[in-house]
C-alpha positions as a printed Julia matrix, in Angstrom:
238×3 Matrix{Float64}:
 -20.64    0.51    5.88
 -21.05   -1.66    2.79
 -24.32   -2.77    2.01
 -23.15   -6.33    1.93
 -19.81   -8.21    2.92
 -16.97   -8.36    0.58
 -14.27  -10.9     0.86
 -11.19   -8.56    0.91
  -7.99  -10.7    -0.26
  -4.51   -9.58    1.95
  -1.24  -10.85    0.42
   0.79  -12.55    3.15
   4.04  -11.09    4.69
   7.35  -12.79    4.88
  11.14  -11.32    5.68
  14.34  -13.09    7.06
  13.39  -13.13   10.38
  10.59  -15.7    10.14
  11.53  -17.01    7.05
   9.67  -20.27    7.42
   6.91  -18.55    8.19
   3.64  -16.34    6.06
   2.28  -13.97    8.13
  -0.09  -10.77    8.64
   0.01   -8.27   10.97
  -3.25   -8.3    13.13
  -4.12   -4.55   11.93
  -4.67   -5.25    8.78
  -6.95   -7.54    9.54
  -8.75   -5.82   12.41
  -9.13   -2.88    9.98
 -10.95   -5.18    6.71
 -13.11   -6.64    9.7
 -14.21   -3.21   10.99
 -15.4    -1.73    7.79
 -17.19   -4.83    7.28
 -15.11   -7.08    4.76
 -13.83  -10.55    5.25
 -10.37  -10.91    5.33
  -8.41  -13.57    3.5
  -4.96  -14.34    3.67
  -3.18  -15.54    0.36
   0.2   -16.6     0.74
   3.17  -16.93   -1.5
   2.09  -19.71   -4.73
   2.57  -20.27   -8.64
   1.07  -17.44  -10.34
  -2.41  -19.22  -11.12
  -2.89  -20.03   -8.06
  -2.36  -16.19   -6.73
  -4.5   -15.35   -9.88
  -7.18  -18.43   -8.79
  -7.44  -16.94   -5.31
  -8.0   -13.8    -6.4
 -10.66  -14.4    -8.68
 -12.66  -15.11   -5.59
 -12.63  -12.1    -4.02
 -13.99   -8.61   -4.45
 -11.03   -6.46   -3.32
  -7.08   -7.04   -2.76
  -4.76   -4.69    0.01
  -0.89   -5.21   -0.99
   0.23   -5.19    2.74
   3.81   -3.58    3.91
   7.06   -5.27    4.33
  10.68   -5.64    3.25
  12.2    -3.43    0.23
  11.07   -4.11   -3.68
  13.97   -5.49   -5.59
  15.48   -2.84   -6.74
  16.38   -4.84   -9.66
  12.86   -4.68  -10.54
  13.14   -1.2   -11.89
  16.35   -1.53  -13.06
  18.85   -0.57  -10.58
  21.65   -2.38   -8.66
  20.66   -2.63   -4.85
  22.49    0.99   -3.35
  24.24    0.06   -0.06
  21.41    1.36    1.93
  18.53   -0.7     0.58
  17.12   -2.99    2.94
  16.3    -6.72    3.4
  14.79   -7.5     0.03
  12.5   -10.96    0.25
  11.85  -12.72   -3.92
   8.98  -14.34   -2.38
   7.35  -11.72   -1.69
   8.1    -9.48   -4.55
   6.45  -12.3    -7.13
   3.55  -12.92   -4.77
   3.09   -9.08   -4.78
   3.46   -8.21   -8.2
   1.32  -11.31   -9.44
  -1.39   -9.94   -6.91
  -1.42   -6.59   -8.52
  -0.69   -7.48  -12.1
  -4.33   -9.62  -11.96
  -5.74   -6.56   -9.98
  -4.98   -3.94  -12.18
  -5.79   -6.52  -15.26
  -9.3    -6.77  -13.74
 -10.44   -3.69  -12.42
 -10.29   -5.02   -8.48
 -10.8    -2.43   -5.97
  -6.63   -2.13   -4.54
  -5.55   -0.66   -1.55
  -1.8    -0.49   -1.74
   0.0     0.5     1.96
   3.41    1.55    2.31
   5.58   -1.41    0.37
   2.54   -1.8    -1.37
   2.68    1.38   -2.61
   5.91    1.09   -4.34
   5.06   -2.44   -5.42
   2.12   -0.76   -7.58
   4.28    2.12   -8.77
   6.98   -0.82   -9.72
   4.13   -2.83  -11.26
   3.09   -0.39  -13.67
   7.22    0.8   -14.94
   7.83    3.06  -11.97
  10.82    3.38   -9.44
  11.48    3.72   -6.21
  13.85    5.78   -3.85
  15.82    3.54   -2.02
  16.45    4.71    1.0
  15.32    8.26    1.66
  18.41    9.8     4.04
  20.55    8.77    1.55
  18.51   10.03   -1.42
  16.83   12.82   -0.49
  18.91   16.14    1.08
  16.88   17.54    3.83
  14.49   14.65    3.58
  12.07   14.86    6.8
  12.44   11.22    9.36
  10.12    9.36    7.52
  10.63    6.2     9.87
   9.35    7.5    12.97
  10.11    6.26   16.85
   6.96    6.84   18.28
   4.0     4.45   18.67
   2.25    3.22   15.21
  -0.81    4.7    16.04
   0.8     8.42   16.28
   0.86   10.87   13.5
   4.11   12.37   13.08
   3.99   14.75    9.95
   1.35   16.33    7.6
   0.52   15.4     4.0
  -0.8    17.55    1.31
  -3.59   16.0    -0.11
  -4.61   17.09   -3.65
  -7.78   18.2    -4.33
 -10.26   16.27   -6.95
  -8.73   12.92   -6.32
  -9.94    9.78   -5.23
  -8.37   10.05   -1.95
  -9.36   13.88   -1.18
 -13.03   12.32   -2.13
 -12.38   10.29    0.88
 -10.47   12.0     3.65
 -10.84   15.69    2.25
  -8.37   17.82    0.31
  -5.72   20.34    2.32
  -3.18   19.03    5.11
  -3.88   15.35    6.95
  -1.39   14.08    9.79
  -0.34   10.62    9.4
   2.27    7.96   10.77
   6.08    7.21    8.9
   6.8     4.12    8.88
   9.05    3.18    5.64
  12.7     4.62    4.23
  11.62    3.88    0.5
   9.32    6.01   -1.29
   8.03    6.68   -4.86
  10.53    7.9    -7.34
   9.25    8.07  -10.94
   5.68    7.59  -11.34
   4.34    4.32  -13.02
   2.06    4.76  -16.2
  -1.73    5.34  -15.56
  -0.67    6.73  -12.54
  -1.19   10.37  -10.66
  -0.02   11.65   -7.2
  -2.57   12.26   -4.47
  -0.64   13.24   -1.88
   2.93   14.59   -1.2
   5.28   15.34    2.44
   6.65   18.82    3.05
   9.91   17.22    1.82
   8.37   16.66   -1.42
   8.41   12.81   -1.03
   5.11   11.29   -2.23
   3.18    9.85   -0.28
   0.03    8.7    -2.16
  -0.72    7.17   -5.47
  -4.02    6.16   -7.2
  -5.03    5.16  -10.64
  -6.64    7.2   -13.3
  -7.8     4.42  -15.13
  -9.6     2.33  -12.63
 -12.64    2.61   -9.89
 -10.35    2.13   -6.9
  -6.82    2.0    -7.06
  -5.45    3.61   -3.87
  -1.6     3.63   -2.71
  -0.66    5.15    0.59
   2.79    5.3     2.01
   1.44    5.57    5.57
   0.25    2.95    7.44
  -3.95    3.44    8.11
  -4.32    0.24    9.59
  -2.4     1.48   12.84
  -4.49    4.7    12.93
  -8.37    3.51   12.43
  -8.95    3.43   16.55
  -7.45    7.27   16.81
  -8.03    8.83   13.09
 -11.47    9.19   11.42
  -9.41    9.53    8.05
  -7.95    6.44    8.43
 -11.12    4.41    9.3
 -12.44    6.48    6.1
  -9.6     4.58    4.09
 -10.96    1.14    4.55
 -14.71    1.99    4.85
 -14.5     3.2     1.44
 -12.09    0.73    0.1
 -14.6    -2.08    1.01
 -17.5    -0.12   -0.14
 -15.7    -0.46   -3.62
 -15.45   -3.73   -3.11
 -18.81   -4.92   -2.17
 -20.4    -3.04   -4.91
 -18.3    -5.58   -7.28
């Protein structure tokens, strides 16, 4: 556990179906509180104010959600991309831009994972079936909680430091995925299908991007729990 408690900033959610309403899911939170942070939620603002909030805090998780513009790396929206929510993509990308700017312990899950790759001149996959011949079902129908495929995770990385290097089952959740990688950027982890599945930064302390969701495992997966113990342990050394 972190030696003391870090105030852990969570960027808020919002798609079409609540769209007069900011939002987190309750696992995100349950997850910060259980490896000892303090969450806070920061909704959708000018960019000072995102950058204001953040300033407070000692770490930042970019939570999941609707599909990244795909105009933000330069392509016209494929038929198959998703519900796509502005709000969210400048709250998300202001929220990492000051992160990365200021070396603030990150953990990136699923969207957020692509918003970091986007962030630093990556792209993204659109929509995996349509993409990617042979692709495995990377949006599972089975409870959160429940693994459904294997990763590869590579060996002397930040996140094989964590959860170990070799195979580790998680859940599938998302039908975007990393395309090209963004600068300062290295995989950590990849599917059977070859679809990436984890990002982190080679030029900062703790810059973590899974495409999984942890926050839905930490009750059944050691790994998982792992994820956020050490995330927060970043941040409270701040």
């Amino acid at each position: 556990m972190a030696s003391r408690q870090a105030l852990i900033a969570l960027v808020a959610q919002h798609n079409g179906e609540h769209p007069d309403t900011y939002f987190i899911r309750k696992a995100y939170v349950d997850a910060i509180v259980q490896a000892g942070g303090i969450p806070l939620i920061v909704p959708p603002q000018p960019k000072e104010r995102v950058a204001a909030a953040l300033s407070q805090v000692q770490g930042l998780v970019l939570t999941g959600g609707v599909d990244v513009d795909p105009r933000l790396y330069g392509e016209q929206p494929r038929p198959s991309c998703g519900e796509i929510s502005p709000l969210r993509d400048e709250l998300d990308l202001a929220a990492a831009a000051y992160a990365l700017q200021h070396n603030l312990p990150l953990l990136a899950i699923c969207r957020g994972v692509q918003v970091l790759n986007v962030a630093l001149g990556g792209s993204l996959v659109q929509d995996i079936p349509d993409e990617v011949p042979g692709a495995l079902k990377h949006r599972q129908q089975a409870p959160g909680w429940y693994a459904t495929h294997a990763v590869a995770v590579q060996p002397d990385t930040l996140l094989s430091s964590i959860v170990g290097s070799g195979t580790l089952d998680v859940n599938s959740l998302h039908h975007q995925a990393v395309k090209r990688v963004g600068k300062g950027l290295r995989i950590a982890a990849t599917a059977p299908d070859g679809i990436i599945e984890a990002l982190e930064s080679t030029e900062h302390r703790f810059v973590l991007g899974v495409q999984w969701h942890p926050e839905l495992m930490v009750e059944s997966c050691p790994a998982a729990r792992a994820v956020f113990e050490h995330f927060v342990q970043a941040a409270a050394a701040e």
